[in-house]
Backbone bond lengths (Angstrom), bond angles and torsions (degrees), N, CA, C in turn:
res aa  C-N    CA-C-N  psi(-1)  N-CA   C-N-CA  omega(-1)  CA-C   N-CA-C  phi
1 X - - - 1.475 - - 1.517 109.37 -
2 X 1.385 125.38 142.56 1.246 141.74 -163.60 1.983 98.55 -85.15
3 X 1.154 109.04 170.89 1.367 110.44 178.01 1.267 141.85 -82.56
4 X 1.829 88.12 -14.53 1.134 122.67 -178.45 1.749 123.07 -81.43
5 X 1.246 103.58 149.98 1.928 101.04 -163.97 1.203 100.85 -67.12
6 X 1.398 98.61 140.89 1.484 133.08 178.24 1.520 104.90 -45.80
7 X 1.274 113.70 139.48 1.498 121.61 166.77 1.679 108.31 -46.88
8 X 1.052 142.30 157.91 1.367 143.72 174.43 1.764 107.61 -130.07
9 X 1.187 101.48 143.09 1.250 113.09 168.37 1.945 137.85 -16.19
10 X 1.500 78.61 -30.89 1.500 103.51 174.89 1.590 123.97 -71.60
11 X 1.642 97.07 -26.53 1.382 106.61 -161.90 2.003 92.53 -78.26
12 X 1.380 99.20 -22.16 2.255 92.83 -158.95 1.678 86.58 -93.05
13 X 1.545 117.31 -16.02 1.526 106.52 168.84 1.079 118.72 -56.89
14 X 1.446 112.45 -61.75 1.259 123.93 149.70 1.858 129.91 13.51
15 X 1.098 77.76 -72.97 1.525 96.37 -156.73 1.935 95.97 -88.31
16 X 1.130 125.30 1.56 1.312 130.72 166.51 1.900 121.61 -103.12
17 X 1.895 98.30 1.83 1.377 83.99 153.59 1.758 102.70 -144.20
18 X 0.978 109.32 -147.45 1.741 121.43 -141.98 1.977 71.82 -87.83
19 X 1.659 105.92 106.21 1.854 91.95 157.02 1.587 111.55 -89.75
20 X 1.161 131.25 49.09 1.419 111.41 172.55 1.829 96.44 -54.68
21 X 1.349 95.27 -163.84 1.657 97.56 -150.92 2.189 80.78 -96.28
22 X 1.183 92.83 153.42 1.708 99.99 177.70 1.556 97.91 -80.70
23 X 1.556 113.67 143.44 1.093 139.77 -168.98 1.668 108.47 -84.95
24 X 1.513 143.38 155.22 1.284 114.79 -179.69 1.717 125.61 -84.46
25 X 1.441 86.26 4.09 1.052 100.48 -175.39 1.522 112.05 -87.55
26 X 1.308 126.93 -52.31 1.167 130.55 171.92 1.608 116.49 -57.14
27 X 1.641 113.53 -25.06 1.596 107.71 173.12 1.302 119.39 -80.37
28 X 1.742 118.68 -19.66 1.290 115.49 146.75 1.297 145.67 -48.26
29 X 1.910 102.10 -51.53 1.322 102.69 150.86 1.909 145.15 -40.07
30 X 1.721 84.67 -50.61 1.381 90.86 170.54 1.592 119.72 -51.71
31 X 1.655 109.25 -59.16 1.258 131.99 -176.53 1.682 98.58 -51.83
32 X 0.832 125.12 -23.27 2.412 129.50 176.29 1.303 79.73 -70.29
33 X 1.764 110.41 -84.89 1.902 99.03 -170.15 0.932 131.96 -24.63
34 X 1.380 135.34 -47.53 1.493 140.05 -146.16 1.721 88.42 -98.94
35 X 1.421 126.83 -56.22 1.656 121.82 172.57 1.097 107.70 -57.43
36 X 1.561 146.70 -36.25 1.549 136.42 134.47 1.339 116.08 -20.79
37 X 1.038 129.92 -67.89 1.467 124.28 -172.49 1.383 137.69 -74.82
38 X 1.868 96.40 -5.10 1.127 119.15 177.02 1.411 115.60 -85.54
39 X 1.635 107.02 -48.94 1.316 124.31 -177.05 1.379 95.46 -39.87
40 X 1.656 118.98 -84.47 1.621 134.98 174.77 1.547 104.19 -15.72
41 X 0.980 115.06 -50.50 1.689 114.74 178.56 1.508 106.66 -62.78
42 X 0.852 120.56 -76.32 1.846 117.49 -172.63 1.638 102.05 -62.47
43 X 0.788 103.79 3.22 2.076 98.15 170.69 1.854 93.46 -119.26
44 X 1.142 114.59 32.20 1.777 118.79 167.69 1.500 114.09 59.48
45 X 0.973 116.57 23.78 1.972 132.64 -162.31 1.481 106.38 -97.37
46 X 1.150 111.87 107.82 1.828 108.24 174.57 1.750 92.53 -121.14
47 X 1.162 106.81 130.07 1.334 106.03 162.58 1.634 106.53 -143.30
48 X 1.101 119.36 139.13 1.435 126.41 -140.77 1.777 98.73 -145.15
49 X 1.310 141.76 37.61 0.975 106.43 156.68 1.820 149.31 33.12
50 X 1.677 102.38 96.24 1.332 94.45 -168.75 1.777 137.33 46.38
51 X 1.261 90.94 15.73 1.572 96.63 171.90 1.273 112.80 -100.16
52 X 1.620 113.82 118.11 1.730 117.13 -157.28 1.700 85.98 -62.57
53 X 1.215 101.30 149.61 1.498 132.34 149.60 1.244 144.67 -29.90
54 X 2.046 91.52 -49.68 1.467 115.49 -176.95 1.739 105.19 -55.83
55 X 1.839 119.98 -28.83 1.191 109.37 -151.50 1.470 110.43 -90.85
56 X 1.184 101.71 -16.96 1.793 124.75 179.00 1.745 79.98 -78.11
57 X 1.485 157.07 -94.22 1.257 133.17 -142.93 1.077 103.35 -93.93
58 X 1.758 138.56 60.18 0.987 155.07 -172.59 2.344 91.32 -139.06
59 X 1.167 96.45 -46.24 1.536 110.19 -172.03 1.757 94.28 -70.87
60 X 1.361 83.95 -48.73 1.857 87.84 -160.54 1.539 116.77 -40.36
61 X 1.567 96.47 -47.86 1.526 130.01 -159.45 1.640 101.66 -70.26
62 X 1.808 99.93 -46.08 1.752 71.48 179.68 1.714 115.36 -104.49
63 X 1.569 87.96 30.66 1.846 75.29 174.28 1.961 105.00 -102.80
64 X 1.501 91.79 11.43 1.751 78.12 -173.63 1.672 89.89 -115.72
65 X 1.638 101.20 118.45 1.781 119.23 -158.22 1.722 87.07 -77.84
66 X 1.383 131.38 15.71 1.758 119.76 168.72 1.854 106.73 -87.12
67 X 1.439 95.52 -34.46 2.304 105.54 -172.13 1.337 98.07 -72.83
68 X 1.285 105.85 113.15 1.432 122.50 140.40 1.444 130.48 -22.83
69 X 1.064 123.68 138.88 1.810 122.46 171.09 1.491 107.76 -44.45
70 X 1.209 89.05 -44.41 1.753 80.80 -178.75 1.481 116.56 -71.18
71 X 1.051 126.73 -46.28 1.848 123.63 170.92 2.279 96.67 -27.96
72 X 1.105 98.69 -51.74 1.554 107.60 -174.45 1.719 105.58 -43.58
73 X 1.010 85.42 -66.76 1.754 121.85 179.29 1.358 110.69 -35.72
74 X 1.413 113.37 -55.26 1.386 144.44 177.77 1.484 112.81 -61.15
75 X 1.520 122.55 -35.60 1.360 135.73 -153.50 2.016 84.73 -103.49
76 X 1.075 130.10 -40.36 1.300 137.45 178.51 1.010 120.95 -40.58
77 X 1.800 80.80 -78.23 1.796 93.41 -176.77 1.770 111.51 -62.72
78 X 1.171 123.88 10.10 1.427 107.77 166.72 1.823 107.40 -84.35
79 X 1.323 135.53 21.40 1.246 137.86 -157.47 1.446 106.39 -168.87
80 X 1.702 94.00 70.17 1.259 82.89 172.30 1.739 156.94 -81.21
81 X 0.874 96.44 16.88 1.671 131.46 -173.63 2.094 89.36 -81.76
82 X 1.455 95.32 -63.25 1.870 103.96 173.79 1.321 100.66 -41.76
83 X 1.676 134.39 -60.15 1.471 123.41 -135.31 1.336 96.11 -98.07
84 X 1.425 106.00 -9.00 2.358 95.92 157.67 1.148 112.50 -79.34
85 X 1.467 121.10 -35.56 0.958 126.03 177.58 1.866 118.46 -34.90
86 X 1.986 91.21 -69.58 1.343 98.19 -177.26 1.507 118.94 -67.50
87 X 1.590 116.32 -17.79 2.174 110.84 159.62 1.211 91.50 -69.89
88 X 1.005 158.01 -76.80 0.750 148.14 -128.01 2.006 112.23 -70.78
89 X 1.128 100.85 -48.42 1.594 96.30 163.85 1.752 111.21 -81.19
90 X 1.022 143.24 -10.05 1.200 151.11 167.75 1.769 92.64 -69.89
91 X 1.520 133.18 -72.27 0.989 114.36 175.61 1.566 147.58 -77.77
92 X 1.458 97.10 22.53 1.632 123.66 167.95 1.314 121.68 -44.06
93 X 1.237 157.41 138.11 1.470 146.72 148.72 1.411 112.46 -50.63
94 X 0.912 128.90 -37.82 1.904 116.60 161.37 1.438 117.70 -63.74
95 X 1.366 117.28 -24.46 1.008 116.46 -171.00 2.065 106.79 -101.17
96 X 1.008 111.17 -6.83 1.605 111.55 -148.09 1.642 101.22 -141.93
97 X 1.810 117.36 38.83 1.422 107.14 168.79 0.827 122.87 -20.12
98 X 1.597 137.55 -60.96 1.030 114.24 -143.75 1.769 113.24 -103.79
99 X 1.033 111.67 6.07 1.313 121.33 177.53 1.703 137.81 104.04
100 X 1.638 92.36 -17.95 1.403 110.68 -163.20 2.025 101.92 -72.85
101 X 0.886 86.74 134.69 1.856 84.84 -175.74 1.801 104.80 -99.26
102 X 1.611 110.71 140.62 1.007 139.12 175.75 1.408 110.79 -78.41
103 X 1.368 108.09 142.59 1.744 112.59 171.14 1.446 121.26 -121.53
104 X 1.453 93.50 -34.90 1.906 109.25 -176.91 1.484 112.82 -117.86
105 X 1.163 81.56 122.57 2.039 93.36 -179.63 1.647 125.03 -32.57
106 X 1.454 124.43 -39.10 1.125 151.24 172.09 1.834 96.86 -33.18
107 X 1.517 102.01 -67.41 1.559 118.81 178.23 1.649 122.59 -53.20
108 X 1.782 86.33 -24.93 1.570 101.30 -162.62 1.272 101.33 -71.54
109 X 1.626 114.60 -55.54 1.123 110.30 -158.69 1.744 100.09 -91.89
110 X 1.192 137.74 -7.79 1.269 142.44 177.40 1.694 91.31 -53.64
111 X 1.839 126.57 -73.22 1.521 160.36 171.88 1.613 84.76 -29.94
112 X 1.144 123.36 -85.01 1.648 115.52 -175.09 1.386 122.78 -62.21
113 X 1.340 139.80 -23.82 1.404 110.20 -176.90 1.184 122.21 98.82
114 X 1.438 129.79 135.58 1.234 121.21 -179.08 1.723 118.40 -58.06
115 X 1.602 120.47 -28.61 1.120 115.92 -171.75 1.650 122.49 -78.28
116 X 1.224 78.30 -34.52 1.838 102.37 172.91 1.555 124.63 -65.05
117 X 1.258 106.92 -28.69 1.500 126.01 -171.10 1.857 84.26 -78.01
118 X 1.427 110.88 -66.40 1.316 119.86 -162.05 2.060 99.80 -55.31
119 X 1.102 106.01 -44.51 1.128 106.41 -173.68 2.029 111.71 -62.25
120 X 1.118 105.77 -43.47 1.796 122.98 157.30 1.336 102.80 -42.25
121 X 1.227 129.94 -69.75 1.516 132.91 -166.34 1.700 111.23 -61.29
122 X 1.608 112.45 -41.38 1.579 109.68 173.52 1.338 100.34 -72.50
123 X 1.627 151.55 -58.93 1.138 128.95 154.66 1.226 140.79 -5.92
124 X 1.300 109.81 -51.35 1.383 109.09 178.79 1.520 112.35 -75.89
125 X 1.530 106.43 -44.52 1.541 125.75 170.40 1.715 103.55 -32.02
126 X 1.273 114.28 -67.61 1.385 114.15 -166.62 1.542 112.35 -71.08
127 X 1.451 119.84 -9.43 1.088 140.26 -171.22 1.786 110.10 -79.00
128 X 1.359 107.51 -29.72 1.457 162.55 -162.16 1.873 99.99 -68.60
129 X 1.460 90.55 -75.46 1.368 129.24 -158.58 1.615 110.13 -75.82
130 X 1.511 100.57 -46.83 1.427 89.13 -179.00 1.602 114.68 -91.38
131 X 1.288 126.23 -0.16 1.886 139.91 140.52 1.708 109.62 -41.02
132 X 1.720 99.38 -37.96 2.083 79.47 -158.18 1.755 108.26 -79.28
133 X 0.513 109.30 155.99 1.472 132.40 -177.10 1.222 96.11 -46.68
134 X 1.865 108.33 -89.21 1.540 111.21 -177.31 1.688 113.47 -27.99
135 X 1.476 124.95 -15.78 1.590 106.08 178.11 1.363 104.76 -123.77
136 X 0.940 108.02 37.98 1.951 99.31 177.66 1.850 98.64 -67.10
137 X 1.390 108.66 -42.10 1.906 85.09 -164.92 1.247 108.97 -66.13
138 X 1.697 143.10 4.43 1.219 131.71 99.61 0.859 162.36 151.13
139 X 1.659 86.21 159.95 0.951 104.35 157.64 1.488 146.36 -33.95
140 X 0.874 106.20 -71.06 1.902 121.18 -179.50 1.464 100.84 -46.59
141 X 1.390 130.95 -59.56 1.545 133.19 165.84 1.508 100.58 -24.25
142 X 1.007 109.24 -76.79 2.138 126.18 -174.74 1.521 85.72 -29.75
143 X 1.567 113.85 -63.71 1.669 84.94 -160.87 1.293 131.25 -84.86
144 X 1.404 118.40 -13.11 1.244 147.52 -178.34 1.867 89.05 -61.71
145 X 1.065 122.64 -88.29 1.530 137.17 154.15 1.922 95.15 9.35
146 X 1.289 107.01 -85.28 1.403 133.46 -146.21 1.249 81.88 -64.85
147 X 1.212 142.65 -74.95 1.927 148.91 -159.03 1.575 89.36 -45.59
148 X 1.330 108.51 -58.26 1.888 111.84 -157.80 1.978 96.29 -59.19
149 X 1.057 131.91 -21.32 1.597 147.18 -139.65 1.627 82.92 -117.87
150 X 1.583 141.20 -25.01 0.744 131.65 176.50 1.570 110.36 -82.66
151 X 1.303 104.55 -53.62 1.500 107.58 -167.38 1.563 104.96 -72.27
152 X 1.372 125.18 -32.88 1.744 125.45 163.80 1.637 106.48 -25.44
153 X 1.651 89.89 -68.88 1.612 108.73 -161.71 1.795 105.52 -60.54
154 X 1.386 118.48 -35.01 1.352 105.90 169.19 1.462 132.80 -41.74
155 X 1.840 95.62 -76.75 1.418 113.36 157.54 1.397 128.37 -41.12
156 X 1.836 119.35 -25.51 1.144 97.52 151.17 1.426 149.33 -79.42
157 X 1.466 104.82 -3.48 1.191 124.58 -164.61 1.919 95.86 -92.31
158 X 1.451 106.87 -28.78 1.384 94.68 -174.22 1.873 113.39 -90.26
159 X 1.611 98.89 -8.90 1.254 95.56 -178.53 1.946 117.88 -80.99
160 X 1.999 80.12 -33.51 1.942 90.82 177.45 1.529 109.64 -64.26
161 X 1.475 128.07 0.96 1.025 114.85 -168.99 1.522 118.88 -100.47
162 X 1.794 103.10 13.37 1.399 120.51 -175.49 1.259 111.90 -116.60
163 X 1.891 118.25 19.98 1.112 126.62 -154.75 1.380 98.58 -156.28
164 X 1.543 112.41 169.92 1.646 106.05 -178.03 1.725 115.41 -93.83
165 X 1.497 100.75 17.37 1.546 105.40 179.98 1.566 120.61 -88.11
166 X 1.022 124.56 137.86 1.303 109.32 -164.39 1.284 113.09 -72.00
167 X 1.809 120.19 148.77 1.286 120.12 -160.03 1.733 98.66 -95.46
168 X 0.997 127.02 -8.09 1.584 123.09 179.00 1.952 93.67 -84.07
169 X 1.290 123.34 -56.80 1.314 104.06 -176.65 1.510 129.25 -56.35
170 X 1.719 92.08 -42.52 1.843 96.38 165.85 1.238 111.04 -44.08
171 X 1.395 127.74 -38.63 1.610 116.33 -154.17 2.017 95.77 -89.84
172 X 1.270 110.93 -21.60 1.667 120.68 173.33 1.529 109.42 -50.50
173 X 1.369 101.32 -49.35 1.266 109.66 -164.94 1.617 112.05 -121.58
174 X 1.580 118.19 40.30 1.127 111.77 133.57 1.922 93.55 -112.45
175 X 0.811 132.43 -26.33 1.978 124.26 170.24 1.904 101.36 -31.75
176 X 1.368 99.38 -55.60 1.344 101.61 -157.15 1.592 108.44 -103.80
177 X 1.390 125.12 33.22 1.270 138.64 -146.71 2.293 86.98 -110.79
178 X 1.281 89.45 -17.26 1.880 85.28 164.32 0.995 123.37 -135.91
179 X 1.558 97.35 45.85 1.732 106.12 -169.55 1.700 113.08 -78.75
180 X 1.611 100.93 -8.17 1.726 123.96 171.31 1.313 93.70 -56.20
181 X 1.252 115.40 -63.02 1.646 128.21 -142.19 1.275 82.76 -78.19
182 X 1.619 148.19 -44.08 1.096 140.83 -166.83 1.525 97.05 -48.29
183 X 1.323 106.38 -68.91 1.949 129.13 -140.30 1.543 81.42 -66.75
184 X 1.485 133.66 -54.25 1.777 130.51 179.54 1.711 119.43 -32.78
185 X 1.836 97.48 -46.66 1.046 103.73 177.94 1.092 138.26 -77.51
186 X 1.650 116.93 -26.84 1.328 128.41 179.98 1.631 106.93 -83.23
187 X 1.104 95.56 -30.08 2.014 96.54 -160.37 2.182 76.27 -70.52
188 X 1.585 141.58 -61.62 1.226 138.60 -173.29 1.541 98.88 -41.65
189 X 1.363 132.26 -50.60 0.966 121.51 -155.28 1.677 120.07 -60.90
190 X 1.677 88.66 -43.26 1.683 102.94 -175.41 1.382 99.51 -90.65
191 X 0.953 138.89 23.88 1.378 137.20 159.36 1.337 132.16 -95.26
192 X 1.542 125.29 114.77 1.186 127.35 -152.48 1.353 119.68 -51.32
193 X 1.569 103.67 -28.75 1.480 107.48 -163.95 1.393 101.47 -97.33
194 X 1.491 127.49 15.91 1.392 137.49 161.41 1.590 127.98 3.90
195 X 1.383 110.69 -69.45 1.378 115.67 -148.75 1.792 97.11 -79.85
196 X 1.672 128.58 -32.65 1.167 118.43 157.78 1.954 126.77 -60.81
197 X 0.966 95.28 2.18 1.696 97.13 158.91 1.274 113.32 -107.51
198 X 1.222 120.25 4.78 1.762 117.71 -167.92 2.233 112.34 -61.31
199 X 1.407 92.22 -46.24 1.231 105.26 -159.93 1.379 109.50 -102.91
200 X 1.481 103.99 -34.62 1.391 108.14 170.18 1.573 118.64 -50.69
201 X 1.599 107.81 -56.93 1.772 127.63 -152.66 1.664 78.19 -61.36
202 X 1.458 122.71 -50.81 1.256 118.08 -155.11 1.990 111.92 -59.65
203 X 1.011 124.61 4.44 1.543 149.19 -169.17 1.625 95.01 -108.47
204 X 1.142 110.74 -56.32 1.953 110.01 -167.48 1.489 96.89 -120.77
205 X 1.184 140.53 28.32 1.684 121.19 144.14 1.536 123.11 -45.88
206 X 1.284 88.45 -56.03 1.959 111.02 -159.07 1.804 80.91 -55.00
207 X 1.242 126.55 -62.25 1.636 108.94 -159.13 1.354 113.55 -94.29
208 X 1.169 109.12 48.09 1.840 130.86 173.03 1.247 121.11 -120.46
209 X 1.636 97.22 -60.07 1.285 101.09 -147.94 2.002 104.31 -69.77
210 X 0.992 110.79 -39.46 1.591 120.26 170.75 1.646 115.89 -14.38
211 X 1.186 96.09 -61.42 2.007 123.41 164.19 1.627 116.87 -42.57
212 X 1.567 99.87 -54.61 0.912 120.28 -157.07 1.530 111.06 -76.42
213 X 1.403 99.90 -57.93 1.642 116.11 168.42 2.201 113.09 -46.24
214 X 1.588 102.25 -33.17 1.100 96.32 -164.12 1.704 98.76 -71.36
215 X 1.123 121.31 -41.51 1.413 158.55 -139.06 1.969 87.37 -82.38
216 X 1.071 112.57 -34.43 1.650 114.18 -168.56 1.748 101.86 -105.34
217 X 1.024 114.16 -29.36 1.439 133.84 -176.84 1.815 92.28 -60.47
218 X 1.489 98.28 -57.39 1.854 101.09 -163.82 1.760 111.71 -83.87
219 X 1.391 96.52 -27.53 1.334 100.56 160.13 2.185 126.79 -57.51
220 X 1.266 106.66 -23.22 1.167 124.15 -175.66 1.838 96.64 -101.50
221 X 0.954 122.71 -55.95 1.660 110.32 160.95 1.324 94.47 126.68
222 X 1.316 112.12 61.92 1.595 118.55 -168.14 1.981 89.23 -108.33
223 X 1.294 116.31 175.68 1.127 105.50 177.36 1.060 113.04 -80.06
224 X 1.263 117.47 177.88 1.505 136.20 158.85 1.628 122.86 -42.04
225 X 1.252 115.40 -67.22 0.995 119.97 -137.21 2.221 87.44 -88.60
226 X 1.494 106.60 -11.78 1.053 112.84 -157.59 1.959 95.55 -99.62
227 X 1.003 114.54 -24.96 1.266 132.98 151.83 1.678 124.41 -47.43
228 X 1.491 96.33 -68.37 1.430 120.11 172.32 1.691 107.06 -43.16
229 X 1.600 110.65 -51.82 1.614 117.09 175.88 1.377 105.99 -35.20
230 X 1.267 97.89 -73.29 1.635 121.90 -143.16 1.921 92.98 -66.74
231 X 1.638 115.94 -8.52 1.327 105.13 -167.69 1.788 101.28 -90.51
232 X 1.560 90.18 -16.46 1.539 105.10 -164.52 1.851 117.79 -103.69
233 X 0.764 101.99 -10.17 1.722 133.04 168.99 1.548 112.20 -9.60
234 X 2.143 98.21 -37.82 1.801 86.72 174.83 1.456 121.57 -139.83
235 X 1.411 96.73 44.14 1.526 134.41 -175.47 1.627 92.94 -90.90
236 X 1.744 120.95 80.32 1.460 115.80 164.99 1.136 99.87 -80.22
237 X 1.500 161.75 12.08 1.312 137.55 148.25 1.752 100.81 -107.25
238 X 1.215 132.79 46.66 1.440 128.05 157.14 1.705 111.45 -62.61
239 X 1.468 102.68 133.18 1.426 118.78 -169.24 1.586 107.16 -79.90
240 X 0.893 143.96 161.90 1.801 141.60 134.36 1.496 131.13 -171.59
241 X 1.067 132.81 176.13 1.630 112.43 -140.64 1.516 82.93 -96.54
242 X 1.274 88.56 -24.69 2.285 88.57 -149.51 2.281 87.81 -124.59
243 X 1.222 110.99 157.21 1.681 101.95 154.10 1.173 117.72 -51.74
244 X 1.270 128.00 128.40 1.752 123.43 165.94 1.239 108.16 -125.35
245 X 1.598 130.29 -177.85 1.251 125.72 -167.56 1.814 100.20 -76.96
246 X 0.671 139.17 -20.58 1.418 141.89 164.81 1.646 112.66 -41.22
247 X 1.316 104.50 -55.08 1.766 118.31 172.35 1.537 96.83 -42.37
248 X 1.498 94.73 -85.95 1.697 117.87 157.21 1.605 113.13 20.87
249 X 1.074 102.72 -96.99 1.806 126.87 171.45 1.268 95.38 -47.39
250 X 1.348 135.28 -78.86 1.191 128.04 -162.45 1.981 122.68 -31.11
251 X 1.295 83.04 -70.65 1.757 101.35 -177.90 1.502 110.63 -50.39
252 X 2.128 94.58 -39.29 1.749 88.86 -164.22 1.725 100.90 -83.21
253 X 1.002 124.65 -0.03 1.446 113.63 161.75 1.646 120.08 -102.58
254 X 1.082 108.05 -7.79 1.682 107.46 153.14 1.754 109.19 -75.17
255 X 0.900 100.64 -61.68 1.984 90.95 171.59 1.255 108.84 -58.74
256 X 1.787 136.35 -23.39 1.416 110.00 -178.43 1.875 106.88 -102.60
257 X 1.041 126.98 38.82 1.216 156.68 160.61 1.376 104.70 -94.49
258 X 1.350 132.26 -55.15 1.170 149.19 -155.11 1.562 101.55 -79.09
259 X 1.223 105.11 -61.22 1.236 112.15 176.08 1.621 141.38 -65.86
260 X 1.460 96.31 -2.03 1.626 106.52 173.54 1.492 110.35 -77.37
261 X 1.025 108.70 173.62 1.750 108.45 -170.35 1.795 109.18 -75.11
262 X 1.075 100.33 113.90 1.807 91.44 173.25 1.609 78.53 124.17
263 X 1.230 144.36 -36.06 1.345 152.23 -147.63 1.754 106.95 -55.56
264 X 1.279 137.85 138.00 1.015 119.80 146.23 1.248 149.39 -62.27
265 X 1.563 148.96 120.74 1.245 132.11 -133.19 1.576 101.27 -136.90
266 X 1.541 116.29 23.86 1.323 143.28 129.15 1.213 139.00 -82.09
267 X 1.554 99.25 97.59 2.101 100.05 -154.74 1.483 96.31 -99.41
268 X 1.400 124.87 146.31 1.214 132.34 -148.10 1.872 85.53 -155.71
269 X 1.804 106.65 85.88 1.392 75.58 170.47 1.521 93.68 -123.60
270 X 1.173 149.39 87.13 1.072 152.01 165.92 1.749 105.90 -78.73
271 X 1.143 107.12 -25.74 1.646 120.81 -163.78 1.403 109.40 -69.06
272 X 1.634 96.23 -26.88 1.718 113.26 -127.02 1.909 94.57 -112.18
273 X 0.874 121.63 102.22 1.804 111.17 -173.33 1.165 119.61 -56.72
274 X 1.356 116.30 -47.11 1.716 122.94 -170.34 1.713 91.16 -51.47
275 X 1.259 148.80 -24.65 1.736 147.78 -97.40 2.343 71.34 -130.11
276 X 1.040 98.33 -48.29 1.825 114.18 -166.80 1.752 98.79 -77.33
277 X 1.044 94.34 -40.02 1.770 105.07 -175.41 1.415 100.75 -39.25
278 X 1.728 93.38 -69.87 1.222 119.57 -132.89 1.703 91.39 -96.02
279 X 1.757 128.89 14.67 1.515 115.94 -167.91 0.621 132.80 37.30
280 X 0.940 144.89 42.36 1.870 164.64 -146.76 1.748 92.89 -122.71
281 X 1.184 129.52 70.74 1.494 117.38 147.59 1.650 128.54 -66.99
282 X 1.313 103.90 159.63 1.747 101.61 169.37 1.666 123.96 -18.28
283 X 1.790 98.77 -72.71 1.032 97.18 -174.51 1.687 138.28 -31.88
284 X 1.987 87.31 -50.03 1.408 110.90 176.49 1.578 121.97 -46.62
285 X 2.064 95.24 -47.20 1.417 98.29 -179.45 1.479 122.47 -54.76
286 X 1.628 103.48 -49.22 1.385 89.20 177.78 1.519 144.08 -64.77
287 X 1.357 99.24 -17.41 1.386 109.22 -175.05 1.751 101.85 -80.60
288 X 1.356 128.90 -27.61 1.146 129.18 169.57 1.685 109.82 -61.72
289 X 1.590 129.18 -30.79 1.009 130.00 -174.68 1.534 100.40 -83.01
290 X 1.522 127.28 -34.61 1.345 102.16 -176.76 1.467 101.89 -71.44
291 X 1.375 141.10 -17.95 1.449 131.10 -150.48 1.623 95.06 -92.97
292 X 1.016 108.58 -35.22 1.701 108.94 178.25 1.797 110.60 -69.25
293 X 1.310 102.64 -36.98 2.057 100.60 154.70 1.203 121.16 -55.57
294 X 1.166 112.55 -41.47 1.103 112.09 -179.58 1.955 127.03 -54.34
295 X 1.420 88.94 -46.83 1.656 112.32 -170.75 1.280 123.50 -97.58
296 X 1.843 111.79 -25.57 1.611 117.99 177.25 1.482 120.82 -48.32
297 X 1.913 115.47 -19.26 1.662 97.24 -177.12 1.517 84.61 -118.92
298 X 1.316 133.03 37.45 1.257 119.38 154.98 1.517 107.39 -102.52
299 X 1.533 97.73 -29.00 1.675 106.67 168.31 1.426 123.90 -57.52
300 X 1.620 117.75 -47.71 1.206 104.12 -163.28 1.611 94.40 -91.96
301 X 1.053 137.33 2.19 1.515 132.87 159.64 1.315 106.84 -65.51
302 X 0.884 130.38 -62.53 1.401 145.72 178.10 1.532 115.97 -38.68
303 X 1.710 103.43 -29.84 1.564 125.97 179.52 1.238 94.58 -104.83
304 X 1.034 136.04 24.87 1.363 134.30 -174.39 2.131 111.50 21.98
305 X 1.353 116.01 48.56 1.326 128.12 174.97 1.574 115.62 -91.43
């Protein structure tokens, strides 16, 4: 693999509608949307399109260390479509060594974890999103998006686990590491004046959404530092004293680039700092890429995706 940043999601959108060349007029337009969506952000404004509710006071609940499991519990079971969801990844084989099967949510989410639960609930969320009507044109983006957000979050989970960062948040926040690109896409989709952002947005996503994602992340009351990642995502010379989840994201979305089909599976990060941080040689990379083959469709079963 070359040194240079990974193709992004944007580029295979791309290539599924009409690229004649963008007009200057329509990159203006686009460029209004995106300072639209920004403005709304620095005035504390998330509006999100068809994204159930439950998962925003699902976040809230367990980031304030006074609510009980049960407040969690409580916020669930109002959604019940969510609380199969979460047996249902509670009784996963990735999720459920030892075999014993769960019946009541209480157990479920006790067995998963705060990160896991949260990570279940954006699952279902996106699960959500690409069903409603208002976003069928798309759709296919949503899932394309969601698969790439899976294999991030793996690799991050196997890279934080060589570090003192925790490996359940790494894997949170590479899931939600294009949750920019999500909120860009959905707010274009349901927007009347739609089809003049089609070709344009697809030109200026990649240097938006970073902002954007951080900006919705802190608005929802995610941490800092997990925020900070997702703002910093394509910063290959990001500085830091020690690995942090920032490294984290970085590397694990250069290996989950790598790992899509067509991907190069010669990782070359000499270029790349988090890559030195974090000791991550070749060898390492690859063997992290077969283990994430290994587990990505036990994962998204498990996420019910």
């Amino acid at each position: 693999m070359s040194n240079e940043q990974p193709s992004l999601s944007a580029t295979r959108t791309a290539a599924r509608h009409d690229v004649r060349t963008v007009t200057p007029a329509e990159r203006a337009g686009a460029l209004e949307f995106l300072q639209g969506l920004s403005k709304e952000m620095s005035e504390g404004k998330v509006n999100l399109p068809c994204f159930p509710d439950v998962v925003v006071r699902i976040r809230r609940a367990l980031a304030n260390p006074e609510n009980h499991i049960a407040q969690t519990v409580r916020i669930v079971g109002t959604e019940p479509r969510l609380a199969a969801r979460l047996l249902q990844t509670a009784n996963s084989v990735i999720f459920n060594q030892s075999g014993k099967p769960v019946s009541d949510l209480r157990t479920a989410v006790a067995r998963l974890g705060t990160r896991l639960v949260q990570s279940s609930a954006m699952a279902f969320a996106v699960q959500q999103m690409r069903m409603a009507p208002l976003l069928k044109s798309v759709g296919d983006e949503l899932k394309e998006l969601w698969e790439e957000s899976i294999s991030a979050a793996t690799l991050c989970q196997l890279i934080a686990r060589r570090t003192s960062v925790n490996a359940d948040e790494a894997f949170l926040t590479g899931l939600l590491h294009g949750i920019g690109r999500l909120y860009i896409m959905v707010r274009a989709a349901s927007d009347p004046g739609k089809a003049r952002y089609e070709r344009s947005l697809i030109e200026l996503i990649d240097g938006w959404h970073p902002a954007i994602g951080r900006a919705v992340l802190e608005n929802w009351g995610f941490p800092d530092a997990m925020a900070a990642a997702v703002e910093q995502q394509q910063d290959y010379g990001y500085i830091s004293k020690v690995a942090d989840q920032t490294d984290i994201l970085i590397a694990g979305l250069v290996l989950a680039a790598a790992a899509r089909p067509g991907g190069a599976r010669i990782i070359e990060g000499s270029q790349i700092k988090p890559f030195a941080r974090l000791g991550l040689r070749a060898e390492e990379c690859r063997a992290m890429l077969a283990v994430t083959a290994r587990h990505i469709d036990a994962l998204r079963g498990a996420l019910g995706c």
